[in-house]
C-alpha positions, 0 to 999 in steps of 0.5 A: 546444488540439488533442488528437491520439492515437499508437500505436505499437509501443513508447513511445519510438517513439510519443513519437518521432512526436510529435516528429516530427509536433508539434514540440518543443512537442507536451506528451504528456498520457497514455499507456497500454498497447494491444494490439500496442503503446503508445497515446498522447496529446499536445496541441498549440497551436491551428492546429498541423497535423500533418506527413506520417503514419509506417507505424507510428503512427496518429494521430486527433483527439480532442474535447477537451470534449462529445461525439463525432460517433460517440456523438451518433449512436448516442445518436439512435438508441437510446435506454435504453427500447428495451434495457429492452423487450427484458430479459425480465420475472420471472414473478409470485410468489404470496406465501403466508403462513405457517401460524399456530404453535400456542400453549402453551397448545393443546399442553399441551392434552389430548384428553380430555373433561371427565369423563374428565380429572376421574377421571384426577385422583382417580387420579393423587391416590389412587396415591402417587409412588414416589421414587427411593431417596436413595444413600449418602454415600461412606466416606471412610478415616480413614487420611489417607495414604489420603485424599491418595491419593484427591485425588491420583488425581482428574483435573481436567476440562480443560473445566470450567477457565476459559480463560488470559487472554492476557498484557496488551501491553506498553508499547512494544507499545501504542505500535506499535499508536497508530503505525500498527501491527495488534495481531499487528504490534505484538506481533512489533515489541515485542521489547525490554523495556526501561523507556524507550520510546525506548530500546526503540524503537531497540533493536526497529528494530535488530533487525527493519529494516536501514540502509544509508544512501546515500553522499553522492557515490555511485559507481553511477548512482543512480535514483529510483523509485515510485509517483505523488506519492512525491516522487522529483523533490524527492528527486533535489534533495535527493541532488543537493545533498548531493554538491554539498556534498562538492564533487562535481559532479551530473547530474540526468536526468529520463526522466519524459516523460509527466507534464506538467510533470515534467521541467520541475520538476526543470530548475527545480530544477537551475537554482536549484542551479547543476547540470547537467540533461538528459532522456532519452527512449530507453534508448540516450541515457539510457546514453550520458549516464550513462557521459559522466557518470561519465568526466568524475567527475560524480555521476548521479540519475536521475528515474524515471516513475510505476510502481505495482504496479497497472499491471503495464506500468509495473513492466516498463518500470522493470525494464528501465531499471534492468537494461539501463542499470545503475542502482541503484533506490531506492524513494520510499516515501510514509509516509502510505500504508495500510499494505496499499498500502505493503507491495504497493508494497514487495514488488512492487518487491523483485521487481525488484532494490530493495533500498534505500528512502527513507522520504518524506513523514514530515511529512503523518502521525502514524502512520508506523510503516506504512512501517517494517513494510513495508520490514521484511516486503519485507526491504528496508534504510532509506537515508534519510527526507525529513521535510520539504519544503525541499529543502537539508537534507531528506534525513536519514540512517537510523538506529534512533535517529533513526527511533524519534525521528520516530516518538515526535515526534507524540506529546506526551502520551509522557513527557519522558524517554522523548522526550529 
């Protein structure tokens, strides 16, 4: 296998010289953002030789495993000892030890001799100590209108009062915190006190998240955004076939043409549904087929590239899709993320125009209240949740019934009547 790198100003321009120099069969392995434009890096089947160089894309060969010439040069020619030589050495410290600390016994010691601190004891013996006179215990009135005046207009010392212990945490709050959740979380989640835990889970959600479900055949252009191994591509499957089951036709596009691999997976899929499936490599083509799509009445899921909040390119390069074609943007939010990383991912896509999330990979943990928080702190709605792997019958609509159920589900030491 032969690596080759492009750069060019923008990624679809880069991927377009692939193309064009490789072949369609050229697999694009990585791409990351350079100065001046997008450097990426394809491979190609042995003996493949590339065609005729354009001005905008450079290419160079990679090694693919050992090292490069350059580095074995530089190797032979320095070596780690000489960059050590030329640091400069500390001056030594001279270690002085501390100054040994006189004892009790040589402070309480007097400078006197023998006989002058016998005489100072036949003096201090013969002259008596004169006590301090002993007050007088206060008259207390025998009025005792008098003395209930007295009590009344003693203060209390603020700093001789023991301090208030905070009030104990109720049930539905220690739940929270098994779930997932920090005290402080735990505490503004619990805002219902009812006596069945269930109960007052859903009543907590309905007031602190909202749901806004999406249609089984939405009209707008719907594209599935988020982090790596979110799970967008099993979720477009499961969108997909909720509108077949209508009776709606799907489009399944994919955009997502660096991952290797990534639009063949959902091409596989599109294949064991019986649904129509294309990708799209620039804006202009992924435009066209979304509005041929919605001529002929056809429902459009669009799969998104990997974009996290870590790579500041990646989130522009979403925003962009998701403005210039008119697509509406629904998070994948994995659920077995900390919870820091879910609410930077939350708020970071917040920024761009999402307000819709499906809650993904349920099954993979015990503690799924992370996400819940993190949509709430993002104000961002619940649509669905994917709490299984199989793709007919894995998205589930969200309700606060229904996520207080899957949070109680990994515990099996909660009472049957708060799990019925």
């Amino acid at each position: 296998m032969r690596v080759f790198t492009y750069f060019a100003p923008t990624l679809p321009e880069a991927i377009a010289q692939v193309r064009a120099e490789l072949g369609p069969k050229a697999v694009v392995l990585s791409w990351r953002s350079a100065r001046g434009g997008i450097e990426i890096s394809a491979s190609a089947e042995p003996g493949t030789k590339p065609r005729a160089k354009s001005a905008v894309a450079t290419t160079r060969e990679k090694p693919v495993f050992g090292v490069s010439s350059k580095q074995e040069t530089l190797a032979q020619h320095f070596k780690p000892e000489d960059f050590l030589n030329e640091l400069p050495r500390p001056a030594p410290v001279a270690i002085v030890p501390p100054a040994p600390k006189p004892t009790s016994a040589a402070k309480a010691a007097p400078a006197s001799s023998r006989g002058t601190a016998a005489l100072l004891g036949r003096q201090a013996a013969a002259k008596p100590v004169a006590l301090p006179p002993t007050p007088k215990p206060a008259l207390v009135p025998a009025n005792p209108v008098a003395k209930a005046k007295t009590i009344t207009q003693a203060k209390p010392n603020p700093a001789l009062e023991p301090p208030a212990s905070k009030p104990a945490p109720s049930r539905l709050a220690v739940f929270w915190t098994r779930a997932g959740l920090t005290r402080e979380q735990a505490l503004a989640m619990a805002v219902s006190d009812h006596a069945q835990l269930r109960r007052a889970l859903s009543e907590s959600l309905s007031q602190k998240l909202k749901f806004e479900p999406i249609e089984a055949a939405p009209t707008r252009p719907v594209v599935l955004v988020g982090p790596p191994g979110a799970g967008k591509t099993a979720a477009v499957a499961k969108l997909a076939t909720r509108a077949l089951a209508v009776g709606y036709e799907a489009l399944l596009i994919s955009v997502d043409s660096e991952r290797c691999g990534g639009a063949e997976q959902l091409r596989a899929m599109a294949d064991r549904l019986g649904t129509p499936f294309e990708t799209a490599t620039t804006l202009q083509e992924l435009s066209r087929l979304t509005k041929k799509a919605r001529q002929a009445g056809q429902c459009v899921f669009v799969d998104a590239a990997s974009a996290s909040p870590m790579q500041p390119s990646d989130m522009r390069a979403t925003e962009r899709l998701v403005q210039e074609v008119g697509l509406e943007p629904i998070l994948c939010m994995p659920a077995d993320l900390r919870y820091e990383d879910l609410e930077d991912l939350g708020l970071a896509y917040a920024e761009i125009g999402t307000k819709r999330a499906i809650a993904t990979r349920f099954d993979l943990t015990k503690r799924r209240a992370s996400a819940v928080f993190a949509l709430h702190k993002a104000d961002m709605a619940l649509a669905q949740i994917s709490a299984t792997p199989f793709i007919t019958g894995g998205i589930a609509l969200a309700s606060a019934h229904r996520v207080a159920a899957l949070l109680l589900e990994p515990f099996d030491d909660i009472k049957a009547e708060d799990a019925a």
